[in-house]
C-alpha atoms as a printed R data frame, in Angstrom:
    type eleno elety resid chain resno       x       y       z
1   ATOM     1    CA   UNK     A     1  22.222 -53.123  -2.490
2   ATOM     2    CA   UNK     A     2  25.255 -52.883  -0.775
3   ATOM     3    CA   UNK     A     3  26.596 -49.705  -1.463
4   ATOM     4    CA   UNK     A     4  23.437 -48.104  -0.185
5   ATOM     5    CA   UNK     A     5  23.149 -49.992   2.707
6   ATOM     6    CA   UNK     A     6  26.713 -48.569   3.659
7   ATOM     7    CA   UNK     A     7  26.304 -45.229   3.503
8   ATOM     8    CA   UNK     A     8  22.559 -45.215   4.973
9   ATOM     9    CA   UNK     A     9  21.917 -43.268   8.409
10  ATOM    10    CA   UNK     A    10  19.233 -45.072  10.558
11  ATOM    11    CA   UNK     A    11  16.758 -42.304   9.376
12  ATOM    12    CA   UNK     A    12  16.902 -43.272   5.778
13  ATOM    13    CA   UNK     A    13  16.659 -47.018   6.786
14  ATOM    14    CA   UNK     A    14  13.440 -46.072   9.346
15  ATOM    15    CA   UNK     A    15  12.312 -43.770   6.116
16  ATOM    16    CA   UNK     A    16  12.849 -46.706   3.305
17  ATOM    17    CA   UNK     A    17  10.324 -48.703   5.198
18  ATOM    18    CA   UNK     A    18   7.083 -45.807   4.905
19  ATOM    19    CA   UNK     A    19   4.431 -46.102   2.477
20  ATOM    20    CA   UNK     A    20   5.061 -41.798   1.832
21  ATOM    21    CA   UNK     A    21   8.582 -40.992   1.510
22  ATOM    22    CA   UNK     A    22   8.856 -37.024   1.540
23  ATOM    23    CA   UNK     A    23  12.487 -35.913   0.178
24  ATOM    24    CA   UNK     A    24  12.720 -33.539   2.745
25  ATOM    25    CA   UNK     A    25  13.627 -36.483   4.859
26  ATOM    26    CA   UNK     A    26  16.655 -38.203   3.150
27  ATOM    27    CA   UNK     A    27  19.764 -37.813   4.492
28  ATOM    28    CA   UNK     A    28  21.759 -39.926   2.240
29  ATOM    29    CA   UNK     A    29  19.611 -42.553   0.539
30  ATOM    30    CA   UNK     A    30  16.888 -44.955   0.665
31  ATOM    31    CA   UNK     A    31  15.878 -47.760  -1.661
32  ATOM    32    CA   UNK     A    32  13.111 -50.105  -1.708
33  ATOM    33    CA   UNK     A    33  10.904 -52.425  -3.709
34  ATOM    34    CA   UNK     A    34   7.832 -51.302  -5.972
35  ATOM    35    CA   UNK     A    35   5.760 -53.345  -8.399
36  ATOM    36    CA   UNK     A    36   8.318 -55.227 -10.587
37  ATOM    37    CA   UNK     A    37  11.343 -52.198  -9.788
38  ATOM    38    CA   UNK     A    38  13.434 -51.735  -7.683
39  ATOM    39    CA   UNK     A    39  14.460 -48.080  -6.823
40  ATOM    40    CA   UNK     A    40  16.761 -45.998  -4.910
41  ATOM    41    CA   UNK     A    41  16.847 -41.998  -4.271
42  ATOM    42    CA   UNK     A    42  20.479 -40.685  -3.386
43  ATOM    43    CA   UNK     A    43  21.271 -37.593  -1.951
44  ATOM    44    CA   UNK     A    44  23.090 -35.426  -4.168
45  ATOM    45    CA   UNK     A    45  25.776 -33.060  -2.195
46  ATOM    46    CA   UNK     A    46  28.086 -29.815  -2.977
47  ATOM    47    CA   UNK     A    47  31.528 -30.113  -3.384
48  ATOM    48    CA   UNK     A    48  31.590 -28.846   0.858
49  ATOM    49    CA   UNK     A    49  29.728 -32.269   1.764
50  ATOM    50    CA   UNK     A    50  26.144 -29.589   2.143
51  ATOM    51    CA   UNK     A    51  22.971 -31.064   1.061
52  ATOM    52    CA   UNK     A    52  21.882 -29.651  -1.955
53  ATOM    53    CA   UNK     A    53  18.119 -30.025  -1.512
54  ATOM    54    CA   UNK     A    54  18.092 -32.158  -4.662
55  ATOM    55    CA   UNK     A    55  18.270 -35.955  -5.328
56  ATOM    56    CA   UNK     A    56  18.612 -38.606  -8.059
57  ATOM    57    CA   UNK     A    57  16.738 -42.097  -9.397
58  ATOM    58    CA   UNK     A    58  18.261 -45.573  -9.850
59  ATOM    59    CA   UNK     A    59  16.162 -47.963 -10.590
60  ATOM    60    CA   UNK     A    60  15.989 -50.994 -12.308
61  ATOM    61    CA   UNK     A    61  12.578 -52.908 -13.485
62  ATOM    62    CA   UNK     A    62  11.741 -57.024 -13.580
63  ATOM    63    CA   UNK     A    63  11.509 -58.021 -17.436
64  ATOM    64    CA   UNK     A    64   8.551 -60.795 -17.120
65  ATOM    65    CA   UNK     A    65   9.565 -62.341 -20.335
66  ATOM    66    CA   UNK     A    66  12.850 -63.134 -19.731
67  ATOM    67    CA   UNK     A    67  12.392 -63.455 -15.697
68  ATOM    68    CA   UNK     A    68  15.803 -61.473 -14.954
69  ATOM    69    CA   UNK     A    69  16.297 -57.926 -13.533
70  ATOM    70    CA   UNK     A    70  17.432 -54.946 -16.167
71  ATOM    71    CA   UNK     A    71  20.409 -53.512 -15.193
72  ATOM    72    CA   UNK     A    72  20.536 -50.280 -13.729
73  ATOM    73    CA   UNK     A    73  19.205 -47.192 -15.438
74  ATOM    74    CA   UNK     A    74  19.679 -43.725 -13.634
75  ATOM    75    CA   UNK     A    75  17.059 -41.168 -14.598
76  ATOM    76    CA   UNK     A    76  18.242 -37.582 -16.336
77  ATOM    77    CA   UNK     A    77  17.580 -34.486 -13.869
78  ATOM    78    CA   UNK     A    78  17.367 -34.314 -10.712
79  ATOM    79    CA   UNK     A    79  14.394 -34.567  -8.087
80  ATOM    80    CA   UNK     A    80  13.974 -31.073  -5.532
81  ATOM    81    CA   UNK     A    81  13.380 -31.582  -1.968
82  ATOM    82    CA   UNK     A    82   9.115 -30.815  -3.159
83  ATOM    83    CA   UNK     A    83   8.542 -34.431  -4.367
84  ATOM    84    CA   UNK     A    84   7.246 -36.944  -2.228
85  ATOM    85    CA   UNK     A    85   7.638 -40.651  -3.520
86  ATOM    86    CA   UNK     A    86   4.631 -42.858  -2.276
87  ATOM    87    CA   UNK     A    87   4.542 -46.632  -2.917
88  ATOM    88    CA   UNK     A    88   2.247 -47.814  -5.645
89  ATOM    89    CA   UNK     A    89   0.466 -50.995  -3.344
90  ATOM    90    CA   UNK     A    90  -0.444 -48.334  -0.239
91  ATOM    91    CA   UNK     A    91  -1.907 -46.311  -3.303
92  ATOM    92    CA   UNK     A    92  -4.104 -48.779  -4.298
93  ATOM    93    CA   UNK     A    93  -4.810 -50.071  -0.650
94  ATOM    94    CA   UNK     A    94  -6.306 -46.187  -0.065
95  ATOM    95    CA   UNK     A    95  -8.329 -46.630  -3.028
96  ATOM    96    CA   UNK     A    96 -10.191 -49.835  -2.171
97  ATOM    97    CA   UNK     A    97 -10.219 -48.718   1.762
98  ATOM    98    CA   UNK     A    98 -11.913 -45.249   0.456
99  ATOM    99    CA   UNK     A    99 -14.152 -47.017  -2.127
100 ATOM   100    CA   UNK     A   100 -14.980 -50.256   0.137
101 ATOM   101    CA   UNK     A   101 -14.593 -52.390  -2.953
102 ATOM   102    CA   UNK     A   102 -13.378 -55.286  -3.699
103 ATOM   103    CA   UNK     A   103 -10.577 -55.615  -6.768
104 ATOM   104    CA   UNK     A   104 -10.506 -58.407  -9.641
105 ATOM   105    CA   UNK     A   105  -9.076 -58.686 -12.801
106 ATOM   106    CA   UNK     A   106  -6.100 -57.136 -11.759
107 ATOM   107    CA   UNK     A   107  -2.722 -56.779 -13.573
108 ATOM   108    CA   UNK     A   108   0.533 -55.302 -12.048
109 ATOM   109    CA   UNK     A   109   2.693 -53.571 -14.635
110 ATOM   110    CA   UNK     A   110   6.584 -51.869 -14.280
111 ATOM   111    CA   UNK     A   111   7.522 -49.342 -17.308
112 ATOM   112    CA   UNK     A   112  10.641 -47.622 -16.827
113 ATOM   113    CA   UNK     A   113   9.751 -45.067 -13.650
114 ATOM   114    CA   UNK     A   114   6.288 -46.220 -13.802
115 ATOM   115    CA   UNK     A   115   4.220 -48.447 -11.819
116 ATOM   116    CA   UNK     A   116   0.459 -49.639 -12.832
117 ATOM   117    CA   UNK     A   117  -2.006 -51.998 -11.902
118 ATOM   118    CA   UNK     A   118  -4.461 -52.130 -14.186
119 ATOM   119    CA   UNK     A   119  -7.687 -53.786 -12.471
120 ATOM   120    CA   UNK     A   120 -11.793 -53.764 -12.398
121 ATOM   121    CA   UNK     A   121 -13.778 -53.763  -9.500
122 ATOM   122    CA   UNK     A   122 -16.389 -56.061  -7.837
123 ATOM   123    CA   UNK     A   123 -20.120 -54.252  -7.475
124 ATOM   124    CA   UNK     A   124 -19.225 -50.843  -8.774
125 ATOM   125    CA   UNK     A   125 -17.525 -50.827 -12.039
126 ATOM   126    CA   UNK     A   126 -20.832 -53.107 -14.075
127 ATOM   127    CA   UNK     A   127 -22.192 -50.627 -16.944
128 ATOM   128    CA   UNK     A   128 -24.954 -50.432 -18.486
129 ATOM   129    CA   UNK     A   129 -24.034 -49.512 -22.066
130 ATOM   130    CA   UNK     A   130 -26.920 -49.013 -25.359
131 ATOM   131    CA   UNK     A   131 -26.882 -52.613 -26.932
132 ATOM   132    CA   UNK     A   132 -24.923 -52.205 -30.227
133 ATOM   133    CA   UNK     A   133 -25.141 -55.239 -32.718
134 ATOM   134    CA   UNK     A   134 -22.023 -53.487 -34.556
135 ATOM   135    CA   UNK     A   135 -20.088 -53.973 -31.415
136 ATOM   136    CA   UNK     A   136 -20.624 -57.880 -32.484
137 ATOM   137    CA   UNK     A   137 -18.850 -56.702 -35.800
138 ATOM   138    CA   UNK     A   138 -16.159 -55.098 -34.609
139 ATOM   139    CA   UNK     A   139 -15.363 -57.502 -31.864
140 ATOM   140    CA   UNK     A   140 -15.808 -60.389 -35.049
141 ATOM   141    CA   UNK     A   141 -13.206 -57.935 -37.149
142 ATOM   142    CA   UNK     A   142 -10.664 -57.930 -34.498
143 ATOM   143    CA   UNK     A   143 -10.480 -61.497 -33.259
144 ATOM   144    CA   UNK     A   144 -11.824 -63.234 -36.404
145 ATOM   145    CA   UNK     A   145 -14.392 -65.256 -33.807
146 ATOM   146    CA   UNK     A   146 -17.896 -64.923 -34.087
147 ATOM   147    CA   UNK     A   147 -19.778 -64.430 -30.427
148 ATOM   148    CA   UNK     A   148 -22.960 -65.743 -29.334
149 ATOM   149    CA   UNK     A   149 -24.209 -62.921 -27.529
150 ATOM   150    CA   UNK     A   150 -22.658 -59.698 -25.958
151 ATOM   151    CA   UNK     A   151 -22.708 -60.083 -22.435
152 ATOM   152    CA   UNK     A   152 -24.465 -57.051 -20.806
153 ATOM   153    CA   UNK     A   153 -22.093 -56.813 -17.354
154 ATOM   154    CA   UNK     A   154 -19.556 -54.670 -19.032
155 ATOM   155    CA   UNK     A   155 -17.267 -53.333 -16.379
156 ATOM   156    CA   UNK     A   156 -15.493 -49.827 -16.124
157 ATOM   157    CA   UNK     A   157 -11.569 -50.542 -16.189
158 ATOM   158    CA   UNK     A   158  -9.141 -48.589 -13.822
159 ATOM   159    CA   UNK     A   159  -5.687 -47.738 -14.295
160 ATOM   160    CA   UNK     A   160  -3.601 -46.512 -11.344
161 ATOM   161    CA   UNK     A   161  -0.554 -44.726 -12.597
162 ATOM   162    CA   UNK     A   162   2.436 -44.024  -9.987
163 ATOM   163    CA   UNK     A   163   5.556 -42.033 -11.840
164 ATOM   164    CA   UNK     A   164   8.895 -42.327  -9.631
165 ATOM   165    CA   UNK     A   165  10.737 -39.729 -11.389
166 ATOM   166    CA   UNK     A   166   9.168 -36.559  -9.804
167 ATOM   167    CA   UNK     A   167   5.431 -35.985 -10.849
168 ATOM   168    CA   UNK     A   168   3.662 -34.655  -8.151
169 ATOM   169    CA   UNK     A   169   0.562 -36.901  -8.490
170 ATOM   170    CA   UNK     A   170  -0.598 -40.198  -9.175
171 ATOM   171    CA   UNK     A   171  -3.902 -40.777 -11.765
172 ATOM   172    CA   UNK     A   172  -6.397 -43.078 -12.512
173 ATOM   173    CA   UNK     A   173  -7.319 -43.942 -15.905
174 ATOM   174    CA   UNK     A   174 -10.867 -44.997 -16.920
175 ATOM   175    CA   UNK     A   175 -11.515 -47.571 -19.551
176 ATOM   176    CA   UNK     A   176 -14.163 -50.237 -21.088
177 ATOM   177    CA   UNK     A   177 -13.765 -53.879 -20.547
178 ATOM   178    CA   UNK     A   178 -16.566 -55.568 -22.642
179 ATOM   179    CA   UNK     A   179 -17.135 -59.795 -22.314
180 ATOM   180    CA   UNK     A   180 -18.197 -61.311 -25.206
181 ATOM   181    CA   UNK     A   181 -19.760 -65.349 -24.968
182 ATOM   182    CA   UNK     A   182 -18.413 -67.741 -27.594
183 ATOM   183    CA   UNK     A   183 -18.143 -71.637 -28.292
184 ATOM   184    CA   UNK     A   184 -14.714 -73.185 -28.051
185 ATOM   185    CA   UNK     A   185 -14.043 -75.851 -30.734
186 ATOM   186    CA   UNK     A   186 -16.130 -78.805 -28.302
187 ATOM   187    CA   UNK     A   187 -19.389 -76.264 -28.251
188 ATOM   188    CA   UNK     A   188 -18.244 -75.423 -24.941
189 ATOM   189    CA   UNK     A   189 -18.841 -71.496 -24.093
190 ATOM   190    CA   UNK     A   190 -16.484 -69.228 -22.585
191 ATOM   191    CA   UNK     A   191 -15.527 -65.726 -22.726
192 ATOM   192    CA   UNK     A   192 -13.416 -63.636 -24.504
193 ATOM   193    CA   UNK     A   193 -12.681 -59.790 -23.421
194 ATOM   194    CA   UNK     A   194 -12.234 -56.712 -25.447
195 ATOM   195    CA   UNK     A   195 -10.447 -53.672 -23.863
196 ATOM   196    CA   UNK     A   196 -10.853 -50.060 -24.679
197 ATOM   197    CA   UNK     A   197  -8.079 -47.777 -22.898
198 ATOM   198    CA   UNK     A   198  -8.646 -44.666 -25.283
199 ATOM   199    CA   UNK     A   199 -12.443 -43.671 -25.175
200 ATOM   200    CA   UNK     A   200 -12.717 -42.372 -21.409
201 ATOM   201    CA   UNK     A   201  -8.724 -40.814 -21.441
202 ATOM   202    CA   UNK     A   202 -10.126 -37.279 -20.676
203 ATOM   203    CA   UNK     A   203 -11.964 -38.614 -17.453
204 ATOM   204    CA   UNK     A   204  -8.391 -39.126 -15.570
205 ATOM   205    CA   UNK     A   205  -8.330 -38.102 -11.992
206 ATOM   206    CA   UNK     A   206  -5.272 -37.017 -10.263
207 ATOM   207    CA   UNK     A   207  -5.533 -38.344  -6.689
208 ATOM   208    CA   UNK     A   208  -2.257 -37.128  -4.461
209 ATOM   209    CA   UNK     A   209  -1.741 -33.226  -3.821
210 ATOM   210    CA   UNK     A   210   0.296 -32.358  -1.065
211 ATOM   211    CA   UNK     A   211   0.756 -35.763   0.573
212 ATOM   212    CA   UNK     A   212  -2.977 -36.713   0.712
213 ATOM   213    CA   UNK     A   213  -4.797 -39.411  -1.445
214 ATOM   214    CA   UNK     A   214  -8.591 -39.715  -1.715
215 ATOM   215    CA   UNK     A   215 -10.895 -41.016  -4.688
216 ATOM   216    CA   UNK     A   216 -14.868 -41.052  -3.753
217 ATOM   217    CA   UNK     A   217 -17.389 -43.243  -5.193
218 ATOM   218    CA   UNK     A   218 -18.709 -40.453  -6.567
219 ATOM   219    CA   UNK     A   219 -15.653 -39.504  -8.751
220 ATOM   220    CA   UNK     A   220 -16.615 -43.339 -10.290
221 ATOM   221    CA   UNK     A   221 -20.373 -42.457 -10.269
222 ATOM   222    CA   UNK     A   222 -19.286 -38.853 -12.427
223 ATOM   223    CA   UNK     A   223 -17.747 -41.016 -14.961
224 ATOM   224    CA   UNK     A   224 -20.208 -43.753 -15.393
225 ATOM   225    CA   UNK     A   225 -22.943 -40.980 -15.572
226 ATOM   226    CA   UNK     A   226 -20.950 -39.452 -18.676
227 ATOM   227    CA   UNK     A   227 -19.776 -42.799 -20.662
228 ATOM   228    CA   UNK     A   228 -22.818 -42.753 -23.042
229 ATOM   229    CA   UNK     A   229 -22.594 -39.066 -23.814
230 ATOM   230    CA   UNK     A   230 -19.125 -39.929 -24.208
231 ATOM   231    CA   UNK     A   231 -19.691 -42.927 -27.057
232 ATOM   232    CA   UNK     A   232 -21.815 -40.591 -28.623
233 ATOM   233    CA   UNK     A   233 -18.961 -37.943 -29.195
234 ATOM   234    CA   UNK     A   234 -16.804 -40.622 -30.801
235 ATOM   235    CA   UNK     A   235 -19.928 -41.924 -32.434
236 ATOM   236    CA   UNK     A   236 -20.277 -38.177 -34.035
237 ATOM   237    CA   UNK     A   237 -16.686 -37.927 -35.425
238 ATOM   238    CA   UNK     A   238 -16.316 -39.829 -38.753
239 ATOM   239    CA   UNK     A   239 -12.695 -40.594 -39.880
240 ATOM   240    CA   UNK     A   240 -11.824 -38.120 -42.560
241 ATOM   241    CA   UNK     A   241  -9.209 -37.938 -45.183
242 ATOM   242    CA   UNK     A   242  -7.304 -35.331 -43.217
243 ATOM   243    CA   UNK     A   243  -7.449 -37.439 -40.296
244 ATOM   244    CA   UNK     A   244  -5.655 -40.689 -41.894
245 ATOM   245    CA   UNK     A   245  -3.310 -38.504 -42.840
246 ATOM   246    CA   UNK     A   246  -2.643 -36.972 -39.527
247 ATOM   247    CA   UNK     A   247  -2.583 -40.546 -37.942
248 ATOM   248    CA   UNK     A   248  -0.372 -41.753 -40.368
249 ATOM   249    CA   UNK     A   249   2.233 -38.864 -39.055
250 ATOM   250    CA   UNK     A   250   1.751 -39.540 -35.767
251 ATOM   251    CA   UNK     A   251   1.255 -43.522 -35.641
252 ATOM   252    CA   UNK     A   252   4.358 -45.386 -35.839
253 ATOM   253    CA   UNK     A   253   4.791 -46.815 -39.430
254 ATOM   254    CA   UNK     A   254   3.854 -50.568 -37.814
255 ATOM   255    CA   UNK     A   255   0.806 -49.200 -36.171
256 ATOM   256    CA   UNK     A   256  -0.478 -47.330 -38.379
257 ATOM   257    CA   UNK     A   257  -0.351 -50.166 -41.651
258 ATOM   258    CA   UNK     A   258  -2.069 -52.520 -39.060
259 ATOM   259    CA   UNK     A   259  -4.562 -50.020 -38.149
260 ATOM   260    CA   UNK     A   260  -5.031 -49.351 -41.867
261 ATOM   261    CA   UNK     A   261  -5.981 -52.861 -42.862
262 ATOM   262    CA   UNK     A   262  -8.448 -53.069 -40.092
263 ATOM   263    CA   UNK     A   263 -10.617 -49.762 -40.888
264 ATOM   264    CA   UNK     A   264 -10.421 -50.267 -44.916
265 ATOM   265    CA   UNK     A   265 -11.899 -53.610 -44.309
266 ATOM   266    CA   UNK     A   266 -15.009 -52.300 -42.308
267 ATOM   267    CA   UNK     A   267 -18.474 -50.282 -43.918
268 ATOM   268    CA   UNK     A   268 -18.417 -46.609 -44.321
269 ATOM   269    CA   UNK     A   269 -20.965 -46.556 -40.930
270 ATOM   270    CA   UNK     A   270 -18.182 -47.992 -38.883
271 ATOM   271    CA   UNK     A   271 -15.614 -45.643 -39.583
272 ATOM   272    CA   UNK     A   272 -16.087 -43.349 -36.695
273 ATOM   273    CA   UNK     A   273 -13.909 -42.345 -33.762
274 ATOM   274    CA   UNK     A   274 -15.820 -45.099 -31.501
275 ATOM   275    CA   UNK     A   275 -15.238 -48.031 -33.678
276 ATOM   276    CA   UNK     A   276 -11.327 -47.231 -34.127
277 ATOM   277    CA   UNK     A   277 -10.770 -46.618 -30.743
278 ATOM   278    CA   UNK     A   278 -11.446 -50.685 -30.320
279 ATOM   279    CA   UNK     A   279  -9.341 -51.389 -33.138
280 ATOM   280    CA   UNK     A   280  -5.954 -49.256 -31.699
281 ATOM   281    CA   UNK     A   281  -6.858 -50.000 -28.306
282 ATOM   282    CA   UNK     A   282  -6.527 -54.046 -29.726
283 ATOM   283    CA   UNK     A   283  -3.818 -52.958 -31.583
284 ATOM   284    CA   UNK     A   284  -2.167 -52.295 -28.357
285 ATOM   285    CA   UNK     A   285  -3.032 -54.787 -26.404
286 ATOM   286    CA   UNK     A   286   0.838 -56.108 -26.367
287 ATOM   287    CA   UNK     A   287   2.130 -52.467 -26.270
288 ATOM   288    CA   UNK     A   288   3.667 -50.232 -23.051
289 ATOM   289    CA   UNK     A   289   0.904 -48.057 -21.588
290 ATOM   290    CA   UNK     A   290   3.120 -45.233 -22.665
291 ATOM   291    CA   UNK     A   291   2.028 -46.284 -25.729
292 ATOM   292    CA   UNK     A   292  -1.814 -46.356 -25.531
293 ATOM   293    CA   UNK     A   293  -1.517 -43.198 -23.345
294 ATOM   294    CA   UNK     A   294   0.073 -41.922 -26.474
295 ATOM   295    CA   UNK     A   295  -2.520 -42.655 -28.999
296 ATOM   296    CA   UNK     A   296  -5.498 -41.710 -26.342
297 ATOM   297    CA   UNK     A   297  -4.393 -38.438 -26.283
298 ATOM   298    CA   UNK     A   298  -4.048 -38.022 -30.340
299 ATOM   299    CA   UNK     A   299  -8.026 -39.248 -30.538
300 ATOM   300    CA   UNK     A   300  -9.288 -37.529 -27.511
301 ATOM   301    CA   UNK     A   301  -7.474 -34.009 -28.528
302 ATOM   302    CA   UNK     A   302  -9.191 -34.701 -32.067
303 ATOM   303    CA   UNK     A   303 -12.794 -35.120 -30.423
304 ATOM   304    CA   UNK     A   304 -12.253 -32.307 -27.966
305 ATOM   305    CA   UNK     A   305 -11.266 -29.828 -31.469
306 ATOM   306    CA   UNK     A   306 -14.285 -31.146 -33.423
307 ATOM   307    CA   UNK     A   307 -16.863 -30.655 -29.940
308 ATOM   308    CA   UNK     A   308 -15.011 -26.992 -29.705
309 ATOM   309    CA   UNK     A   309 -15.519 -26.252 -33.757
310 ATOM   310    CA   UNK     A   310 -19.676 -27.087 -33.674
């Protein structure tokens, strides 16, 4: 970008080019590349040319679909000299580094100032979860395929969050990815995966304070510990009458008709908390992660109310 390039100093040029970018530092501005964004913090000055310990986002994000840059958004409010940016790839660098994993199944996502990769990870995320036959039904329900068997190496999903518009913290989201075996049309098999971003939304760790970023093996280990206690909670919440309605005030009209012909079309023993966190988590499959974060929160808030009432 031109314009920024002009009015640089060779501090914000030597800054631009760190992994941690602390706005204490910027002098006038510095701009640089994340996952699928481009971004650029400017300086904001007085009317006598003094810093005024504040600064503001332009960014702009790649739209896969149509394989052209937006145009440039500028974000409302302004960021104080407490922020620190960090780039989302060092981020997820520090995580394998401090895990000593190896990452597959990744997927690199840009949503207005956020960054994600959403990912699994080789020798340390397999789960061993009860054997269900219903999950059979409800994996039949939502892709209309029968499977031959569940396969047992059901992996814990990760979700590495990075806001640029002045959180003070990046997270990590925990989720289910579950493989199911199936015949394609010439008997061959192959497998099909079913995601769950909403049933482990309460185990999100926050992993930058004050410049530093660490996640353990043992933050993982905490979660997988919990996940079965955890799909019994959901398992113990039925869907009432009262909650339909709720959901039907706080699901988009869309959302909540599509969700609606799903769960009338199951048995009364499936309509629990577990079983329709599969069917929104499906639903939004295509959706923004804004908008699964969204409807985590609505279930998880529900099952934390119901645990707090017993």
């Amino acid at each position: 970008m031109k314009y920024v390039a002009d009015i640089q100093t060779e501090a914000d040029k030597n800054l631009q080019s760190k992994d941690l970018i602390p706005f204490t530092e910027i002098e006038k501005a510095v701009e640089f590349e994340d996952i699928q964004k481009h971004i650029v913090y400017g300086r904001v000055f007085t009317p006598g040319h003094e810093s005024s310990g504040y600064s503001i986002l332009h960014y702009k994000n790649w739209d896969d679909d149509n394989q052209v840059w937006t145009g440039w958004k500028t974000k409302s409010g302004l960021l104080s000299n407490m922020y620190t940016a960090i780039k989302t790839p060092y981020a997820m660098n520090a995580i394998l580094e401090n895990l000593q994993a190896e990452v597959e199944d990744k997927k690199e996502i840009s949503e207005n100032t956020y960054s994600y990769i959403n990912f699994a990870l080789k020798n340390l995320s397999t789960l061993e979860l009860p054997d269900d036959k219903k999950d059979q039904l409800i994996f039949k329900l939502l892709t209309n395929i029968s499977p031959d068997s569940i396969n047992s190496n059901t992996k814990l999903l990760f979700t590495l969050v990075n806001s640029f518009g002045g959180e003070h913290r990046i997270s990590l989201k925990f989720g289910l990815l579950s493989s199911f075996e199936v015949k394609n049309n010439a008997g061959q098999q192959h497998m099909l995966d079913l995601k769950n971003f909403i049933l482990l939304d309460k185990f999100s760790v926050d992993l930058i304070h004050n410049n530093n970023l660490e996640l353990k093996a043992v933050d993982i280990t905490n979660v997988k510990d919990k996940i079965n206690k955890r799909i019994r909670e959901f398992k113990d919440l039925n869907v009432t009458e009262k909650h339909l309605e709720l959901f039907e005030e706080k699901f988009t009209k869309k959302m909540y008709e599509a969700f609606l012909g799903f769960y009338n079309s199951i048995g009364d023993e499936y309509k629990n908390f577990y079983y329709i966190s599969y069917i929104l988590s499906y639903l939004c499959q295509d959706e923004k992660f804004s908008v699964v974060f969204k409807y985590a929160r609505i279930l998880n808030q529900l099952v934390k109310e119901k645990k707090e009432n017993v």
